[in-house]
PDB file of N, CA, C and O in Angstrom:
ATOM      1  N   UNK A   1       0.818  -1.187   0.000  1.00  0.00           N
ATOM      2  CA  UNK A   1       0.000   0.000   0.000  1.00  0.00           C
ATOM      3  C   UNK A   1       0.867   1.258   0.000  1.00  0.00           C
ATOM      4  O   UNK A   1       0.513   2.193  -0.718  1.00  0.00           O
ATOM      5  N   UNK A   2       2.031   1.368   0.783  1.00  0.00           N
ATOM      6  CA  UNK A   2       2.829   2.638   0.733  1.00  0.00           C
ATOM      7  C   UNK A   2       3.292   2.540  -0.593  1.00  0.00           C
ATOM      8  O   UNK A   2       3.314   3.663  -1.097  1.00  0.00           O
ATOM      9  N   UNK A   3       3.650   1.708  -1.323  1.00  0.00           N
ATOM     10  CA  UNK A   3       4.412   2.047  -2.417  1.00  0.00           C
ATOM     11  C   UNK A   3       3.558   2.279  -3.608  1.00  0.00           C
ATOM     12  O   UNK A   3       3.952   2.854  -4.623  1.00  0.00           O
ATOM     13  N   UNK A   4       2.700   1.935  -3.477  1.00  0.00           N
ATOM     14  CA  UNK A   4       1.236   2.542  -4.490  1.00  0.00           C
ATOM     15  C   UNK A   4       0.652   3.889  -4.658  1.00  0.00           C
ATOM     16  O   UNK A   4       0.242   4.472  -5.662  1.00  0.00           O
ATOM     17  N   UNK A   5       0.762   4.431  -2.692  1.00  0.00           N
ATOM     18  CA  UNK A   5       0.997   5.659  -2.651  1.00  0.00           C
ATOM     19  C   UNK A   5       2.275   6.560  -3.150  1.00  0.00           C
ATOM     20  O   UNK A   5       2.186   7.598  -3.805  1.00  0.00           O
ATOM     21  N   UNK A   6       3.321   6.019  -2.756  1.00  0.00           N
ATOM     22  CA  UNK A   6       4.793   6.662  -3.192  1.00  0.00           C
ATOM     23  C   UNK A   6       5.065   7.259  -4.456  1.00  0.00           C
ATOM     24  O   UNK A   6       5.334   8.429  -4.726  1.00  0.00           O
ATOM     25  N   UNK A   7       4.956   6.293  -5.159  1.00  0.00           N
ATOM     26  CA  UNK A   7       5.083   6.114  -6.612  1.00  0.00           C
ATOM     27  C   UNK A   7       4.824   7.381  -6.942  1.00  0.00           C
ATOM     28  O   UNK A   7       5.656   8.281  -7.056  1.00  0.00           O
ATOM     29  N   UNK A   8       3.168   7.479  -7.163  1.00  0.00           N
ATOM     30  CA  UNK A   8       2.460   8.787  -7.575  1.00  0.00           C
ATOM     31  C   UNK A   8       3.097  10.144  -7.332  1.00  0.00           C
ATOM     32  O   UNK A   8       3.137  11.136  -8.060  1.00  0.00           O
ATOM     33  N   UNK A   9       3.537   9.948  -6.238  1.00  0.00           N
ATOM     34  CA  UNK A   9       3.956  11.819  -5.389  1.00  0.00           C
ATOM     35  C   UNK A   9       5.129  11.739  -6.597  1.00  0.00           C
ATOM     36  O   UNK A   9       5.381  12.596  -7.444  1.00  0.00           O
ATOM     37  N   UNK A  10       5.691  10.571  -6.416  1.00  0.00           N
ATOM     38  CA  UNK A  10       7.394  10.600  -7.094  1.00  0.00           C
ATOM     39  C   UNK A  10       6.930  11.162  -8.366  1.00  0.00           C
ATOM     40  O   UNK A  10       7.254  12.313  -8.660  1.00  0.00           O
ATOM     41  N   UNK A  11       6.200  10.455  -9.148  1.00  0.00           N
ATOM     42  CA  UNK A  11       5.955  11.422 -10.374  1.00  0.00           C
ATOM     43  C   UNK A  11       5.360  12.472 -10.549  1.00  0.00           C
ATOM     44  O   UNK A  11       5.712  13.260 -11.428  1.00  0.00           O
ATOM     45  N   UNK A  12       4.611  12.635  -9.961  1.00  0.00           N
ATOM     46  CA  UNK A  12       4.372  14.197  -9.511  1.00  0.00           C
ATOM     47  C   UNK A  12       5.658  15.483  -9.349  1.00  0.00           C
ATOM     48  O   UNK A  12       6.091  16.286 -10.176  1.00  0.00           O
ATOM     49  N   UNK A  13       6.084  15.188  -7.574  1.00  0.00           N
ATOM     50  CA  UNK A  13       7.393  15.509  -7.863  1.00  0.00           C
ATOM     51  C   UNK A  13       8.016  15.834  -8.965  1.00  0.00           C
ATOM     52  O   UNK A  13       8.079  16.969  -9.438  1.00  0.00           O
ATOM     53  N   UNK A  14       8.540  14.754  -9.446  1.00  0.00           N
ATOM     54  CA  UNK A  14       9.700  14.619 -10.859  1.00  0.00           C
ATOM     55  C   UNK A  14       9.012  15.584 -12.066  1.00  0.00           C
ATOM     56  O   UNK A  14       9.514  16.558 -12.627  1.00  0.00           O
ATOM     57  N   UNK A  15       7.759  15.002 -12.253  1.00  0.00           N
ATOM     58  CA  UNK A  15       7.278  16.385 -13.781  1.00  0.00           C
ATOM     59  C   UNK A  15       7.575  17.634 -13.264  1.00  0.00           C
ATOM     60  O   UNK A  15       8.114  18.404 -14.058  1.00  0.00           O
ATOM     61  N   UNK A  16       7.226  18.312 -11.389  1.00  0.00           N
ATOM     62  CA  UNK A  16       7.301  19.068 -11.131  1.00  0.00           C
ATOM     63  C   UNK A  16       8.422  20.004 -11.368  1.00  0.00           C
ATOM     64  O   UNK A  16       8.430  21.140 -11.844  1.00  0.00           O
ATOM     65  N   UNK A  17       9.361  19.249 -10.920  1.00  0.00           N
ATOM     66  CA  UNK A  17      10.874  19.487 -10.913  1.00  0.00           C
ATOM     67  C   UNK A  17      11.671  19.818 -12.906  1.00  0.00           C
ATOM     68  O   UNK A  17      12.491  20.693 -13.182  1.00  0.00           O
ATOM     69  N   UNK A  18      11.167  18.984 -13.718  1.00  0.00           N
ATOM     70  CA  UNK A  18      11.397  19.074 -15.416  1.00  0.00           C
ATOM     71  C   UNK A  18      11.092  19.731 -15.518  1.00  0.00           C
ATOM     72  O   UNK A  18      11.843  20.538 -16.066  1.00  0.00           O
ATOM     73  N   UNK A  19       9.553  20.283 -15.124  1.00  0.00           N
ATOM     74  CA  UNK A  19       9.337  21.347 -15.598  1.00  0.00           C
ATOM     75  C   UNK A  19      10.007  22.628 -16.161  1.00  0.00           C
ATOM     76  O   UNK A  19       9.765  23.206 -17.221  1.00  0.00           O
ATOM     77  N   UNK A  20      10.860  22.914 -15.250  1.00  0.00           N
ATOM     78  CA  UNK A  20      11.049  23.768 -14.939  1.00  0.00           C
ATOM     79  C   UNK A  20      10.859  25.438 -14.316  1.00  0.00           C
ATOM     80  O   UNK A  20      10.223  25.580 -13.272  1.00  0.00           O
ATOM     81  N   UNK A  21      11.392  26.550 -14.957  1.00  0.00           N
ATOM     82  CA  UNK A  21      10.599  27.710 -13.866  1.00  0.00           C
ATOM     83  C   UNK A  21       9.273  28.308 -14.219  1.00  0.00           C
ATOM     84  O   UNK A  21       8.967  28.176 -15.404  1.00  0.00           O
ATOM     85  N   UNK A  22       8.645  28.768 -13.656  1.00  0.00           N
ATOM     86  CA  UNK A  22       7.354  29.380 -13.654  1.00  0.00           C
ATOM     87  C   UNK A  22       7.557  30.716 -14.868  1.00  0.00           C
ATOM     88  O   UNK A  22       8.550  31.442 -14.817  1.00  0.00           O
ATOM     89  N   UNK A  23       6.487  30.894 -15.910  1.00  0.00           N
ATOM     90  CA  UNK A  23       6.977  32.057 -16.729  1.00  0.00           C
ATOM     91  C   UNK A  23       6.562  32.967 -16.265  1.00  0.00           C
ATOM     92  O   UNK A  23       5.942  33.601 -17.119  1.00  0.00           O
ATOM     93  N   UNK A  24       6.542  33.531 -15.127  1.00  0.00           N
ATOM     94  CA  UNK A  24       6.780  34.914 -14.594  1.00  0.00           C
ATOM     95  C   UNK A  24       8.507  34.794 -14.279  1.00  0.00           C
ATOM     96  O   UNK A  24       9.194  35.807 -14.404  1.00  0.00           O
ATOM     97  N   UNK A  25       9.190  33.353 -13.824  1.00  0.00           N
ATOM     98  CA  UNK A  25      10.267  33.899 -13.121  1.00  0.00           C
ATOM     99  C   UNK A  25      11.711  33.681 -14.766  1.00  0.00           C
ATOM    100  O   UNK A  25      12.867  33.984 -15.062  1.00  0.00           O
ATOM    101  N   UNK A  26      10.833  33.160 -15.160  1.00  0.00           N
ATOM    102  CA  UNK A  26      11.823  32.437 -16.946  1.00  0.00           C
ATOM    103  C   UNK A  26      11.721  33.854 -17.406  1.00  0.00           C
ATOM    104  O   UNK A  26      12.883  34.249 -17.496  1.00  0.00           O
ATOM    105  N   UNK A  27      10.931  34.777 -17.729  1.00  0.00           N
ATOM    106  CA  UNK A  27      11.002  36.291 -19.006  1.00  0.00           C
ATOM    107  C   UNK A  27      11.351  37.188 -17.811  1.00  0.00           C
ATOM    108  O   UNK A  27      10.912  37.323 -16.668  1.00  0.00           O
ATOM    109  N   UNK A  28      12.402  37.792 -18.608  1.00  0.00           N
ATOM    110  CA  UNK A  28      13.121  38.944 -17.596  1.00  0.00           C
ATOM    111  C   UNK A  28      12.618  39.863 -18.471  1.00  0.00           C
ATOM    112  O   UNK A  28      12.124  39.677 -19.583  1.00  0.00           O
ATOM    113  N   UNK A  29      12.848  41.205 -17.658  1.00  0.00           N
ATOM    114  CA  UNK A  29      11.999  42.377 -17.908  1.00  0.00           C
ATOM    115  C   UNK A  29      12.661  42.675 -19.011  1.00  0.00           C
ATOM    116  O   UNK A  29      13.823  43.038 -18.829  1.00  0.00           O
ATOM    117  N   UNK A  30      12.139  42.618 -20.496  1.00  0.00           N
ATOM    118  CA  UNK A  30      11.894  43.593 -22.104  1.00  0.00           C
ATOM    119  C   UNK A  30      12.444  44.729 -21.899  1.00  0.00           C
ATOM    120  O   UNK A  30      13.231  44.187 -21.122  1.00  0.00           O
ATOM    121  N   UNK A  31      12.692  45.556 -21.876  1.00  0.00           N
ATOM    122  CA  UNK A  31      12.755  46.844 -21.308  1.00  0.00           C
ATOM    123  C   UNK A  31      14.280  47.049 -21.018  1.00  0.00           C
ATOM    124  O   UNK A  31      15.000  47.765 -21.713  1.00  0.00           O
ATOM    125  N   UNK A  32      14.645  46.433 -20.057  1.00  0.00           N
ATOM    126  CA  UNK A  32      16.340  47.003 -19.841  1.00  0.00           C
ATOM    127  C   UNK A  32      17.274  45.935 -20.495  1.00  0.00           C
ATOM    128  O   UNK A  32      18.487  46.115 -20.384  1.00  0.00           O
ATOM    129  N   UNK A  33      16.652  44.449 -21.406  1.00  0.00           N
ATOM    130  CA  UNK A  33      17.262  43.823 -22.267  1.00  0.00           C
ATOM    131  C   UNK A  33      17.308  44.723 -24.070  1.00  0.00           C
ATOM    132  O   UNK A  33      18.070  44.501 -25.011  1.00  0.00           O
ATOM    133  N   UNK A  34      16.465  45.466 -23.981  1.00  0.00           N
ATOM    134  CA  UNK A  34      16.182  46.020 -25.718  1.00  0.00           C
ATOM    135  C   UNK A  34      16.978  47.455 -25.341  1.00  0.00           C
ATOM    136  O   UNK A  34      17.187  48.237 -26.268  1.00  0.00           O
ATOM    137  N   UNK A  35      17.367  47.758 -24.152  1.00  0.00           N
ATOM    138  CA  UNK A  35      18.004  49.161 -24.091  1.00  0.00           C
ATOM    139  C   UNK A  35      19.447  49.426 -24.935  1.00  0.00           C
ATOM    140  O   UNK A  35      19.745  50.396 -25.632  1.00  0.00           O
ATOM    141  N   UNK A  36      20.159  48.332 -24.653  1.00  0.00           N
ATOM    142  CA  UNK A  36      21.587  48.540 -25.516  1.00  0.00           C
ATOM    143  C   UNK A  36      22.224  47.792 -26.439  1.00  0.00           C
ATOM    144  O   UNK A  36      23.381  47.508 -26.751  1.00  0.00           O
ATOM    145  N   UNK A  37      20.574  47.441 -26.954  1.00  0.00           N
ATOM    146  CA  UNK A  37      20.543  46.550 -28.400  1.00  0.00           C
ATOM    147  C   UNK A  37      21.550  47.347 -29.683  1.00  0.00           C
ATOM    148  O   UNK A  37      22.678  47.079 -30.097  1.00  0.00           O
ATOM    149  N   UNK A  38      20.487  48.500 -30.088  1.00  0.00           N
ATOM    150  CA  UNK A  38      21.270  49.464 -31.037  1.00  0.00           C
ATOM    151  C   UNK A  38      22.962  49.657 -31.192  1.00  0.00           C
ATOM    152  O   UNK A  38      23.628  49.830 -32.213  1.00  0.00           O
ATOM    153  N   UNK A  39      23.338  49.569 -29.919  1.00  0.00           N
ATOM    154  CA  UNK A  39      25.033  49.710 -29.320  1.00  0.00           C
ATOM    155  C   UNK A  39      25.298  48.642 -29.800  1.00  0.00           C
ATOM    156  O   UNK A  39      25.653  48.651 -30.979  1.00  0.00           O
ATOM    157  N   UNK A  40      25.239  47.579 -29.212  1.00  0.00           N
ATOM    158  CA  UNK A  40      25.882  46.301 -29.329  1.00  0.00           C
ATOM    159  C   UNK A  40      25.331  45.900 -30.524  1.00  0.00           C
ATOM    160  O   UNK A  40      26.331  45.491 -31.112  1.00  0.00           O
ATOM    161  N   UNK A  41      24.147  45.705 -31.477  1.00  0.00           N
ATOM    162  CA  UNK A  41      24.498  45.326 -33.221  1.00  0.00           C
ATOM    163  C   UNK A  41      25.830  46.547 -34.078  1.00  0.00           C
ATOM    164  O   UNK A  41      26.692  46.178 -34.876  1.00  0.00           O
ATOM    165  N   UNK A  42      25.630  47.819 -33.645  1.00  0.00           N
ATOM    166  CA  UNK A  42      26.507  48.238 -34.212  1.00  0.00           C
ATOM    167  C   UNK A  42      28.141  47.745 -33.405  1.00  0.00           C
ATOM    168  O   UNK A  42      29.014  47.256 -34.122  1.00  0.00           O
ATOM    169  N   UNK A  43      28.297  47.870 -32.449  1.00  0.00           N
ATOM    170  CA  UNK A  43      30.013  46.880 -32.444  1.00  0.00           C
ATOM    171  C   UNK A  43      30.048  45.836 -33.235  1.00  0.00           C
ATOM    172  O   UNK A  43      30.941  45.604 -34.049  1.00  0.00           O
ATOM    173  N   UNK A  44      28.941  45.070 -32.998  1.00  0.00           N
ATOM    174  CA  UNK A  44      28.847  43.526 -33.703  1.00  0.00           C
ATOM    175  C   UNK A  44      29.373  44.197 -35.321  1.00  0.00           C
ATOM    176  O   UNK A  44      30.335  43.771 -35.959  1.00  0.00           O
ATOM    177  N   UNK A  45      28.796  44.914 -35.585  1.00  0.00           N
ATOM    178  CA  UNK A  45      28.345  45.057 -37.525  1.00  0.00           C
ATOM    179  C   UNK A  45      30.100  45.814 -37.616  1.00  0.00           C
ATOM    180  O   UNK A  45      30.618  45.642 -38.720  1.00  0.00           O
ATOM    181  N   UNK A  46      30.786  46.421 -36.806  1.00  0.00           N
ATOM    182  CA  UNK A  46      31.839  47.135 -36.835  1.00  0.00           C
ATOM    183  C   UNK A  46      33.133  45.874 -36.837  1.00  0.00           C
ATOM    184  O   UNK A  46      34.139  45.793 -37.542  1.00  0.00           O
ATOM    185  N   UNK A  47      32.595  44.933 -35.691  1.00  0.00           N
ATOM    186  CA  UNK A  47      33.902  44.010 -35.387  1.00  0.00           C
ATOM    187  C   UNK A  47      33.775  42.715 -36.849  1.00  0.00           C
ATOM    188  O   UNK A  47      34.672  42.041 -37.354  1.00  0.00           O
ATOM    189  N   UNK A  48      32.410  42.772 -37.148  1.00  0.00           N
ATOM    190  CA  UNK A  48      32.552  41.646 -38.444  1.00  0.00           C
ATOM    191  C   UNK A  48      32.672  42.659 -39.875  1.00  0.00           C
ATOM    192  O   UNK A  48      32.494  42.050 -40.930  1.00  0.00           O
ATOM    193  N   UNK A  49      32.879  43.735 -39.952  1.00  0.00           N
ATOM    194  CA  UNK A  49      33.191  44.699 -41.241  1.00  0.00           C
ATOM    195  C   UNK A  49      35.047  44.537 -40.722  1.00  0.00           C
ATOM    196  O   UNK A  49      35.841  44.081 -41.545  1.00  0.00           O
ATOM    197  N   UNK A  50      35.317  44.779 -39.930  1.00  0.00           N
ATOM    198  CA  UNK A  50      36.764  44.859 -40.137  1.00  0.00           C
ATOM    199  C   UNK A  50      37.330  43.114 -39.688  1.00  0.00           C
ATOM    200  O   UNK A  50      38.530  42.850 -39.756  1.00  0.00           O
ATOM    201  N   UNK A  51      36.695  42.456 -39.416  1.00  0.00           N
ATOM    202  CA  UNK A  51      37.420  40.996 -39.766  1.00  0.00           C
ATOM    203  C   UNK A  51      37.216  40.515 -41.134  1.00  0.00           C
ATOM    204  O   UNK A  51      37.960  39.658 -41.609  1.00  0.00           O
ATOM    205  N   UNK A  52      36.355  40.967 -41.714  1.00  0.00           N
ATOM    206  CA  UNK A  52      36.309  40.339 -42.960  1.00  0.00           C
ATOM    207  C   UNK A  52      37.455  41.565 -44.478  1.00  0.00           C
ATOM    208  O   UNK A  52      38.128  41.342 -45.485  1.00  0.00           O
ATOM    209  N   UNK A  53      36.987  42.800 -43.644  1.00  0.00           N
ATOM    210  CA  UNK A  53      38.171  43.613 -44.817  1.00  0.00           C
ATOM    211  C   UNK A  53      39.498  42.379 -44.221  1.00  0.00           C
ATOM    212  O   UNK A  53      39.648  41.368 -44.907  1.00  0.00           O
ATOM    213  N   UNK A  54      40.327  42.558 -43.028  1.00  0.00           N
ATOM    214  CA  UNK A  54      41.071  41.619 -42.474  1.00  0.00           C
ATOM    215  C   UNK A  54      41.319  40.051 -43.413  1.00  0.00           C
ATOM    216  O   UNK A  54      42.366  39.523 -43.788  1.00  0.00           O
ATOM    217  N   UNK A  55      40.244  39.734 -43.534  1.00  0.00           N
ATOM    218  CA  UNK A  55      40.167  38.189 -44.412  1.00  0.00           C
ATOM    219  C   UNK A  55      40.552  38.336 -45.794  1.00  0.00           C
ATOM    220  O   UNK A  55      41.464  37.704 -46.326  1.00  0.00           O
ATOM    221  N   UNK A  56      39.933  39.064 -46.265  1.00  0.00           N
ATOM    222  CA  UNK A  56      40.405  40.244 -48.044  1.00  0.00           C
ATOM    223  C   UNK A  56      41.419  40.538 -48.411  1.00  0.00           C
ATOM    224  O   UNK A  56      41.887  40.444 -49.546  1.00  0.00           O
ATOM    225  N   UNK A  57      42.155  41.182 -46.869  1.00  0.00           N
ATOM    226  CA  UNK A  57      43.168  41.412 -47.494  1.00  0.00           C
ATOM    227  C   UNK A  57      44.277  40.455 -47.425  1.00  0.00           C
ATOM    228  O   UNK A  57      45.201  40.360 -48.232  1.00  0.00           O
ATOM    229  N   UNK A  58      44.032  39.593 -46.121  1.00  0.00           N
ATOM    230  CA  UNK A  58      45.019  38.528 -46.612  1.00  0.00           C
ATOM    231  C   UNK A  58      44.902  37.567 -47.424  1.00  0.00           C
ATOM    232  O   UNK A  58      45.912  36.916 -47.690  1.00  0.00           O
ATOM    233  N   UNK A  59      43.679  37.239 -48.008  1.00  0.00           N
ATOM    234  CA  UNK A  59      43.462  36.743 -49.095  1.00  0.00           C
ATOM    235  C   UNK A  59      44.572  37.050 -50.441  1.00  0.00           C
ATOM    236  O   UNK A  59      45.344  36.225 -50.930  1.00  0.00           O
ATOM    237  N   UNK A  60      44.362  38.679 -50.910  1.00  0.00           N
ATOM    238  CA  UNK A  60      44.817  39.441 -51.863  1.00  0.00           C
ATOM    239  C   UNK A  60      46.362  39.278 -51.972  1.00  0.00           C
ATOM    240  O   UNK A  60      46.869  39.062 -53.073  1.00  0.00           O
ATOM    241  N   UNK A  61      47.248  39.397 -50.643  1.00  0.00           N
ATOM    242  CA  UNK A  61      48.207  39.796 -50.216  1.00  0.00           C
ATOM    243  C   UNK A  61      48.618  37.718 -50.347  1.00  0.00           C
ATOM    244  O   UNK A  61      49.804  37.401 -50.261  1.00  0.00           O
ATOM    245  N   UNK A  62      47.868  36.923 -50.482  1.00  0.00           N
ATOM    246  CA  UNK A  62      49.099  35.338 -51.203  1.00  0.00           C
ATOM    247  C   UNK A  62      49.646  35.461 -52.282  1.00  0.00           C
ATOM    248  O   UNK A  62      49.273  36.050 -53.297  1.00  0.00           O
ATOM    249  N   UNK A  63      50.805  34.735 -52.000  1.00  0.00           N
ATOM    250  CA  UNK A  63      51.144  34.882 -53.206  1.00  0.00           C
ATOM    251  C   UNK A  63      51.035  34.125 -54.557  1.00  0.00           C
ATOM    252  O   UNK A  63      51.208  34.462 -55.728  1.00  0.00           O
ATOM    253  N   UNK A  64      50.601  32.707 -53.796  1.00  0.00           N
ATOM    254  CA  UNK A  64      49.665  31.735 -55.048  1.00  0.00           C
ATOM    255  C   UNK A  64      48.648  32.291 -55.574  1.00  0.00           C
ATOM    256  O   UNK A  64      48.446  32.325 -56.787  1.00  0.00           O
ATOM    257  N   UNK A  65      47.882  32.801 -54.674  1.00  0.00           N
ATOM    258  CA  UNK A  65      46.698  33.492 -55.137  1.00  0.00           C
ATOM    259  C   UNK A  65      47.310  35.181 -56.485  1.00  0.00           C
ATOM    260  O   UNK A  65      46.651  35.486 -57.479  1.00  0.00           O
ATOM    261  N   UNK A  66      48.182  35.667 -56.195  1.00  0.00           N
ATOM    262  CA  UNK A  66      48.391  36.662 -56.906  1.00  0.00           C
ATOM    263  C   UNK A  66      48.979  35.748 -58.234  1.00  0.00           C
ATOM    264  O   UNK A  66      48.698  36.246 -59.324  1.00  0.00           O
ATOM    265  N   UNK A  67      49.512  34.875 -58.260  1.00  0.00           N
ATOM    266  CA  UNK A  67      50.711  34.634 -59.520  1.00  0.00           C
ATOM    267  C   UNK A  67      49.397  33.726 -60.107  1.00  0.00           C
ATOM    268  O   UNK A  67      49.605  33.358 -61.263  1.00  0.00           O
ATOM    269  N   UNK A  68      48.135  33.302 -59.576  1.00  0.00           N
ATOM    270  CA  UNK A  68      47.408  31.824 -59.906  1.00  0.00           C
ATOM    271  C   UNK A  68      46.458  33.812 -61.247  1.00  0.00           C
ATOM    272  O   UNK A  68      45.978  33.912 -62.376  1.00  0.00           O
ATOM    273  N   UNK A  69      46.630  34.443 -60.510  1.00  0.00           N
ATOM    274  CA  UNK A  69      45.181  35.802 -60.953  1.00  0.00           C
ATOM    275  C   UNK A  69      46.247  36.585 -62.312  1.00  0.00           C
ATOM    276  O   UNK A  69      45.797  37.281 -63.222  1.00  0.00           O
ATOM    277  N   UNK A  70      47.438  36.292 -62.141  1.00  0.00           N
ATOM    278  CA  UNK A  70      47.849  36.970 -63.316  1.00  0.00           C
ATOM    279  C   UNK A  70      47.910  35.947 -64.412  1.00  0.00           C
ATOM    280  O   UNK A  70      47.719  36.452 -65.518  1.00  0.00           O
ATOM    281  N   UNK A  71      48.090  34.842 -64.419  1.00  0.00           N
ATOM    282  CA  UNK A  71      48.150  33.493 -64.985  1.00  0.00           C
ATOM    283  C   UNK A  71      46.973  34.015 -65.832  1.00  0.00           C
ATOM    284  O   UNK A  71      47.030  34.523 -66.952  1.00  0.00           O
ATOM    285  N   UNK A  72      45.501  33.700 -64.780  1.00  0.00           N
ATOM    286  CA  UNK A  72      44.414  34.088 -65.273  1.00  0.00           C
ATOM    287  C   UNK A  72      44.142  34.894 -66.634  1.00  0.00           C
ATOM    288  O   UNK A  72      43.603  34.557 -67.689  1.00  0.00           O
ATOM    289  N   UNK A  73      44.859  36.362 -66.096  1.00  0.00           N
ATOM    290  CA  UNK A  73      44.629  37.267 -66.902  1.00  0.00           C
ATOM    291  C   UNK A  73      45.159  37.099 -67.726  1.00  0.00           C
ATOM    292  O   UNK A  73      44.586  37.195 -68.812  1.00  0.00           O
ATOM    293  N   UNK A  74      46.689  36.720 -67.656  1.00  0.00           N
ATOM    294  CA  UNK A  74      47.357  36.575 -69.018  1.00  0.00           C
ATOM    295  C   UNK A  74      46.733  35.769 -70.523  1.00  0.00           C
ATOM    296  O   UNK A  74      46.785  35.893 -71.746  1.00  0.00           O
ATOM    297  N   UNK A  75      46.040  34.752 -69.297  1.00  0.00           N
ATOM    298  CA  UNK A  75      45.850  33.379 -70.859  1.00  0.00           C
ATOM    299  C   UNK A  75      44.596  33.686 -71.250  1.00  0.00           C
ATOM    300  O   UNK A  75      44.226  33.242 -72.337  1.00  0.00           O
ATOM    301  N   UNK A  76      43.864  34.341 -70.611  1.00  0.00           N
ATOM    302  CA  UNK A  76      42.627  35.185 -70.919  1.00  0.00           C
ATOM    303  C   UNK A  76      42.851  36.238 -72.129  1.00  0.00           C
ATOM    304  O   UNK A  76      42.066  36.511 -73.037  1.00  0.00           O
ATOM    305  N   UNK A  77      44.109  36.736 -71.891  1.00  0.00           N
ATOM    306  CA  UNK A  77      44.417  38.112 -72.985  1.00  0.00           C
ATOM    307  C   UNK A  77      44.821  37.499 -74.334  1.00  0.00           C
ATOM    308  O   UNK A  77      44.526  37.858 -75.474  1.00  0.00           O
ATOM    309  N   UNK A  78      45.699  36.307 -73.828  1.00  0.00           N
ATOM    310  CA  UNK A  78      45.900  35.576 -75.138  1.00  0.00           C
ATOM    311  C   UNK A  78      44.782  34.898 -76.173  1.00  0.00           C
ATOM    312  O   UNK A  78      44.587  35.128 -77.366  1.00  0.00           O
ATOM    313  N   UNK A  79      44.164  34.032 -75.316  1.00  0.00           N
ATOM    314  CA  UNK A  79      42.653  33.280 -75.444  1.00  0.00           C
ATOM    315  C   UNK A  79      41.699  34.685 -76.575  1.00  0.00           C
ATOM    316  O   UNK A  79      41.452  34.605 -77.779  1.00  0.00           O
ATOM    317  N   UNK A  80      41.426  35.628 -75.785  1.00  0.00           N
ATOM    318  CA  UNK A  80      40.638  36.972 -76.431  1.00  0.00           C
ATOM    319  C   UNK A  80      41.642  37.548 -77.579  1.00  0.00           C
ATOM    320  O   UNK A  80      41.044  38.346 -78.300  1.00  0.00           O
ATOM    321  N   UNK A  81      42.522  37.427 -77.814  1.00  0.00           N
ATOM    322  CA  UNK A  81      43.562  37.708 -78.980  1.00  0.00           C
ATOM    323  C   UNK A  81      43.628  36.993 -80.141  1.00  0.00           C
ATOM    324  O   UNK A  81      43.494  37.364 -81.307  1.00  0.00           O
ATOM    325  N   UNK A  82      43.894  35.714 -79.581  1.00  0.00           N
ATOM    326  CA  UNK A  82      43.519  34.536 -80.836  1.00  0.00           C
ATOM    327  C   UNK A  82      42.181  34.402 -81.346  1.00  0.00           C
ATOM    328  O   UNK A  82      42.030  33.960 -82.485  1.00  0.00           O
ATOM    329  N   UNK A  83      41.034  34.782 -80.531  1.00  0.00           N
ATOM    330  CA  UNK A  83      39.379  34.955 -81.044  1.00  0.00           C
ATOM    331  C   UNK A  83      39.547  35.940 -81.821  1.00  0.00           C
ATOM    332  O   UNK A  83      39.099  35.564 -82.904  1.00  0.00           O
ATOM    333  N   UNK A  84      40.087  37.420 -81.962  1.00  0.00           N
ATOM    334  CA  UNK A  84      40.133  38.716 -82.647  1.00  0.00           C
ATOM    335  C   UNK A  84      40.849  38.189 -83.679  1.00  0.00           C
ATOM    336  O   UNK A  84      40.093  38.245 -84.648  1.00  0.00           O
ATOM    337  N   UNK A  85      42.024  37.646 -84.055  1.00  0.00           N
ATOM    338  CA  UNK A  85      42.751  37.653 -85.327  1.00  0.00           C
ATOM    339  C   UNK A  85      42.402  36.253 -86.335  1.00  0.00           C
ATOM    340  O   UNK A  85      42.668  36.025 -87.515  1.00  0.00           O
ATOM    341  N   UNK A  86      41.579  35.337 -85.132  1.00  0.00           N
ATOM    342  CA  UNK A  86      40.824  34.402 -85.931  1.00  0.00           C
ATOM    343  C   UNK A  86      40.046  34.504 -87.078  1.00  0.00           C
ATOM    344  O   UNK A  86      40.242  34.179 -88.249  1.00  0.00           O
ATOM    345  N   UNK A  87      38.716  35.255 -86.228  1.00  0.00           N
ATOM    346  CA  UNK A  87      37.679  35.612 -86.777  1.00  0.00           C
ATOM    347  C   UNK A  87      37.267  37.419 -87.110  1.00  0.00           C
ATOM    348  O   UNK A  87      36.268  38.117 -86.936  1.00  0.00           O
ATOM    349  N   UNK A  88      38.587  37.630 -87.643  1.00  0.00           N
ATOM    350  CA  UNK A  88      38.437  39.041 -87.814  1.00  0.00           C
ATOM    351  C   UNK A  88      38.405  38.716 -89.389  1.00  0.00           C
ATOM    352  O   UNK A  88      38.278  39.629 -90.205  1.00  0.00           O
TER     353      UNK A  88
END
């Protein structure tokens, strides 16, 4: 008989406890969280504009990457040269 009773409280209890907190005590006050929103997206928008110029330029600044972009251009100029005296 006690453990027929037991049982029950225990699950009781236990959902009680998962639950977790009451939503008066879970939402904090709106109000002094939205105050220094504006501030902090602009650092945010400031610190990811200059990590990414940062990323650009060391991108620009390889030197595989520079000798792979003149390659490019070169056989490109040639490529567009041989089309002009082809079919001219």
């Amino acid at each position: 008989m006690r453990l027929s009773l037991a049982l029950p409280v225990l699950v009781v209890v236990l959902a009680m406890t998962l639950e977790g907190p009451a939503p008066a005590q879970a939402a904090p006050d709106i109000s002094s969280t939205l105050e220094g929103l504006p501030d902090k997206l602009k650092e945010f928008g400031n610190t990811l504009e200059d990590k990414a110029r940062a990323a650009i330029d060391h991108i620009k600044q390889k030197e595989i990457l520079s000798k792979t972009r003149n390659w490019l251009s070169e056989t490109w100029s040639k490529v567009k040269e041989k089309f002009t005296t082809t079919f001219s």
